[in-house]
C-alpha positions as CSV (number, residue, x, y, z in Angstrom):
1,X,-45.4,-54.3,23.1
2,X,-45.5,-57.8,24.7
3,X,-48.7,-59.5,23.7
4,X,-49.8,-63.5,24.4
5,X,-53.2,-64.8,22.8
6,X,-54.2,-68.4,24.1
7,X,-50.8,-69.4,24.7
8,X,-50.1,-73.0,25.4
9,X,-47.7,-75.2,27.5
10,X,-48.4,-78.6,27.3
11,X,-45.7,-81.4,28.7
12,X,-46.8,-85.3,28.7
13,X,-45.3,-88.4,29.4
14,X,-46.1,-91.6,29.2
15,X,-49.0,-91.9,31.7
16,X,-50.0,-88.0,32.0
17,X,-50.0,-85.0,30.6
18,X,-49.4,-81.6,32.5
19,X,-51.3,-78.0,31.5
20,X,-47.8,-75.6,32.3
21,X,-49.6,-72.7,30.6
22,X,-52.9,-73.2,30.0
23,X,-54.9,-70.9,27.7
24,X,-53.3,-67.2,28.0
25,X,-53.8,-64.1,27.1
26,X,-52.1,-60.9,28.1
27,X,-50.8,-57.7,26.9
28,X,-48.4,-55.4,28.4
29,X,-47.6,-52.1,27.4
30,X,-44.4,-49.9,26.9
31,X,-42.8,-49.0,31.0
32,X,-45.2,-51.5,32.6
33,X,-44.4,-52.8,35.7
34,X,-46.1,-56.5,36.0
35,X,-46.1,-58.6,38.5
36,X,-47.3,-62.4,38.4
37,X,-47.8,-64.5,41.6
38,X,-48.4,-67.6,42.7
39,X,-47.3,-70.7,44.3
40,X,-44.5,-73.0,42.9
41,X,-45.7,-75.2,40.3
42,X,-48.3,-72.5,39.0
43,X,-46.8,-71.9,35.8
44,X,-45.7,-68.4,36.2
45,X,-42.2,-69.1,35.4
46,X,-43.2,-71.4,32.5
47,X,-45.3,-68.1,31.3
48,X,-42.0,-66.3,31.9
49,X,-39.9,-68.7,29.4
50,X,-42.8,-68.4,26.8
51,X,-42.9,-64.2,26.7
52,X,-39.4,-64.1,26.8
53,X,-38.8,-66.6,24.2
54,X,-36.8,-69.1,26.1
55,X,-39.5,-71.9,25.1
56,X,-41.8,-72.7,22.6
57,X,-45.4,-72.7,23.0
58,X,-47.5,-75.7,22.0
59,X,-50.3,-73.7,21.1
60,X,-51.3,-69.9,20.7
61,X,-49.5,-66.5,19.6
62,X,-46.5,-64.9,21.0
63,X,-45.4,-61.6,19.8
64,X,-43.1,-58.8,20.5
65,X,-43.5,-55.5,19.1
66,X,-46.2,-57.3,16.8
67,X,-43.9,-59.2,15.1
68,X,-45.1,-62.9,15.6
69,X,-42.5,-65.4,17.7
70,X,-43.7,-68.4,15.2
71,X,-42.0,-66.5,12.5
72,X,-39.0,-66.6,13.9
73,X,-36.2,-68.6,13.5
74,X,-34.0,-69.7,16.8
75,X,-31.8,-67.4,16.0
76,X,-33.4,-64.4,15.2
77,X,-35.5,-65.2,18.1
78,X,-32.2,-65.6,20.2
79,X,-31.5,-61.9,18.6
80,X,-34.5,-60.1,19.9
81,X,-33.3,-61.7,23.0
82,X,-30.0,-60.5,22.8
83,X,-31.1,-57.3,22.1
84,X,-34.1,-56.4,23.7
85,X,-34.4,-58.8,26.8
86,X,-32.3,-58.6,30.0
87,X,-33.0,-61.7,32.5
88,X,-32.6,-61.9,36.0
89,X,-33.2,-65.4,37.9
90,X,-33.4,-66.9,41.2
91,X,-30.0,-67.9,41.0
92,X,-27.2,-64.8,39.8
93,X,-25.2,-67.1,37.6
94,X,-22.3,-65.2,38.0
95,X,-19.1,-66.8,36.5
96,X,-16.8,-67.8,39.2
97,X,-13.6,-66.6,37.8
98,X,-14.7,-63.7,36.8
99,X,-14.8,-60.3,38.5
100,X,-18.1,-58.3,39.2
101,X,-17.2,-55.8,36.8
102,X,-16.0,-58.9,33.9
103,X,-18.9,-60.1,35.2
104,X,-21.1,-57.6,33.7
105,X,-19.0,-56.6,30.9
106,X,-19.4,-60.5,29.8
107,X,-22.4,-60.1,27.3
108,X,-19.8,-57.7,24.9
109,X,-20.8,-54.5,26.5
110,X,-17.4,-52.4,27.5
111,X,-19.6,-50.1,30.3
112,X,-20.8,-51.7,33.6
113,X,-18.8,-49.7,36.2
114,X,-21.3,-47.0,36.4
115,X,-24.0,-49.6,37.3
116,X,-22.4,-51.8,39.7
117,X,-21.8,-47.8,41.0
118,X,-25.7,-46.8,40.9
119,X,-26.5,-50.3,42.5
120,X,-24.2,-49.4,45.0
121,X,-21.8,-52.3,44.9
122,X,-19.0,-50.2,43.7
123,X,-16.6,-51.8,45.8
124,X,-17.8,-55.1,44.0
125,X,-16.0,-54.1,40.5
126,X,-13.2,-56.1,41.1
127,X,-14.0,-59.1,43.4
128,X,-14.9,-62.7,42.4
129,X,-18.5,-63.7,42.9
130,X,-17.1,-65.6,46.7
131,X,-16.0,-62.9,47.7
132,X,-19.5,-61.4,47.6
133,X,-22.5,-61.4,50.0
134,X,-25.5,-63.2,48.1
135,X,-27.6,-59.9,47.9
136,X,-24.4,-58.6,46.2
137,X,-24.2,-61.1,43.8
138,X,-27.8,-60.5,42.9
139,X,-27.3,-57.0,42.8
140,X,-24.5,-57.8,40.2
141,X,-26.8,-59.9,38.2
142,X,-29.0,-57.2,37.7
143,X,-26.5,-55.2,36.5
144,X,-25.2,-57.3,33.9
145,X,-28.9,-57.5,33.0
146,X,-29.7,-54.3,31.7
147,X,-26.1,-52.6,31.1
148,X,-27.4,-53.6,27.3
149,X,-30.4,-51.4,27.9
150,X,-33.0,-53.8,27.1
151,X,-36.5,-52.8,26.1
152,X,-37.9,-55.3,28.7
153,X,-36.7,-56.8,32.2
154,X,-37.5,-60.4,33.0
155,X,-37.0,-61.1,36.9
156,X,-38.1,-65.1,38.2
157,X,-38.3,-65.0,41.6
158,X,-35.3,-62.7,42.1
159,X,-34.9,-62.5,46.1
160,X,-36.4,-66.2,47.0
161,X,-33.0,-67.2,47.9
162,X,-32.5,-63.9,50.1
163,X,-33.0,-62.7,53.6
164,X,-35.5,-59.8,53.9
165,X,-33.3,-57.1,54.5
166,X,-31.2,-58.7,51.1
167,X,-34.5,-59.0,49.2
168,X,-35.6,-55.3,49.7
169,X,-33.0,-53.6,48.7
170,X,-32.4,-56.1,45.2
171,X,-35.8,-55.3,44.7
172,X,-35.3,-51.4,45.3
173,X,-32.3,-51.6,42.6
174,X,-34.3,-53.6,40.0
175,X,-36.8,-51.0,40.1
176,X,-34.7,-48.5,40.4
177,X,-32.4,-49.9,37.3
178,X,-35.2,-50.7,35.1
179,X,-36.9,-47.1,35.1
180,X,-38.7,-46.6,32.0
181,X,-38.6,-49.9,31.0
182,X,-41.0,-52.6,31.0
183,X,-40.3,-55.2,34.2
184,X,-42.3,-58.6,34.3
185,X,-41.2,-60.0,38.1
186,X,-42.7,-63.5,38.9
187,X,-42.8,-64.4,41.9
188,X,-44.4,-65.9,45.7
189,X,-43.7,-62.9,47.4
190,X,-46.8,-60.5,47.3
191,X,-44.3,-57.8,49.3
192,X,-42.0,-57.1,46.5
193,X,-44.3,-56.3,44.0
194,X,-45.7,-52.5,45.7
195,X,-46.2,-50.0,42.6
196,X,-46.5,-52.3,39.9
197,X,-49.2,-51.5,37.3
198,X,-50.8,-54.4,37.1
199,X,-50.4,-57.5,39.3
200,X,-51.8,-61.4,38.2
201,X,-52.2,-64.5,40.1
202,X,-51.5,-67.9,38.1
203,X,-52.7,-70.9,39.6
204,X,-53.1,-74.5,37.3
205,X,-51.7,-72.7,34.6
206,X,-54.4,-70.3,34.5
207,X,-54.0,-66.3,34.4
208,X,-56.4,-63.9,36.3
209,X,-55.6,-60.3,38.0
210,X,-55.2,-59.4,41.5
């Protein structure tokens, strides 16, 4: 579904030059749950932003359903996002004058009560993002997530900004919202990622399983 071959992420300045993502390959199938670890500054999220298509690799093949991200224009590439990707990030990114249900219904999709409902923030349907706890607000970022049904779930360190209580039930309704569908979560947080398929450690911008 997802597959990277020697994929590249090279930044430089004027006095150095800094190895993001450097030299990987993966492939992840169909439903997969995958998990990628490792300290800040490892590259996981910069491997993130690459699969999903949020940045351009300097070197190496991207593709989704084996049709090759270098073919793509930005906005065909911002399609397949649109279509196929939800995203979920450290931060909910909620708009402030919106309601948790607007919230959700933002992307041009008229559902979203039933998921605020299954997420059980129900009572979060017509409240602004203040007058929300922060695990409810990320619970409400999950659901405007995948109310499009994406094919694949991106999470970057979803619950980093959480307590644990917070953290393990967002992580209980990311799993439990993206049954079926294929999850990548980065994160530092070894704990959240029980019952994924396959789990990978990043460190120097270098990719190697758990």
């Amino acid at each position: 579904m997802l597959k990277g071959r020697e994929v590249r992420l090279t930044y430089a300045d004027a006095s150095s030059v800094v190895h993001a993502v450097d030299g990987v390959s993966l492939e992840v199938q169909e439903g997969e749950f995958v998990g990628i670890l490792g300290p800040s500054g490892s590259g996981k999220s910069s491997l993130l932003y690459l699969l999903a298509g949020l940045k351009r690799p300097s070197a190496g093949d991207l593709r989704f359903r084996d049709v090759p991200y270098a073919d793509l224009t930005q906005d065909s590439l911002a399609d397949i996002r649109r279509r196929h990707f939800g995203f979920v990030f450290q931060n909910h990114f909620l708009i402030n004058h919106l309601t948790g249900l607007e919230n959700v219904q933002a992307g041009g999709v008229a559902e979203g009560g039933r998921f605020l409902a299954e997420l059980g923030i129900g009572h979060c349907r017509d409240r602004f993002p203040y007058q929300m706890s922060a695990g409810e607000k990320q619970r409400v970022a999950i659901a405007r997530a995948v109310v499009h049904r994406p094919s694949v779930v991106f999470a970057d360190e979803p619950t980093a900004s959480l307590d644990r209580a917070s953290a393990t039930l967002v992580v209980d309704c990311l799993r439990r919202a993206t049954e079926g569908k294929t999850l990548f979560v980065v994160t530092h947080d070894e704990s959240i990622l029980r019952g994924a398929s396959r789990i990978f450690r990043m460190h120097a911008g270098r990719l190697s399983q758990a």
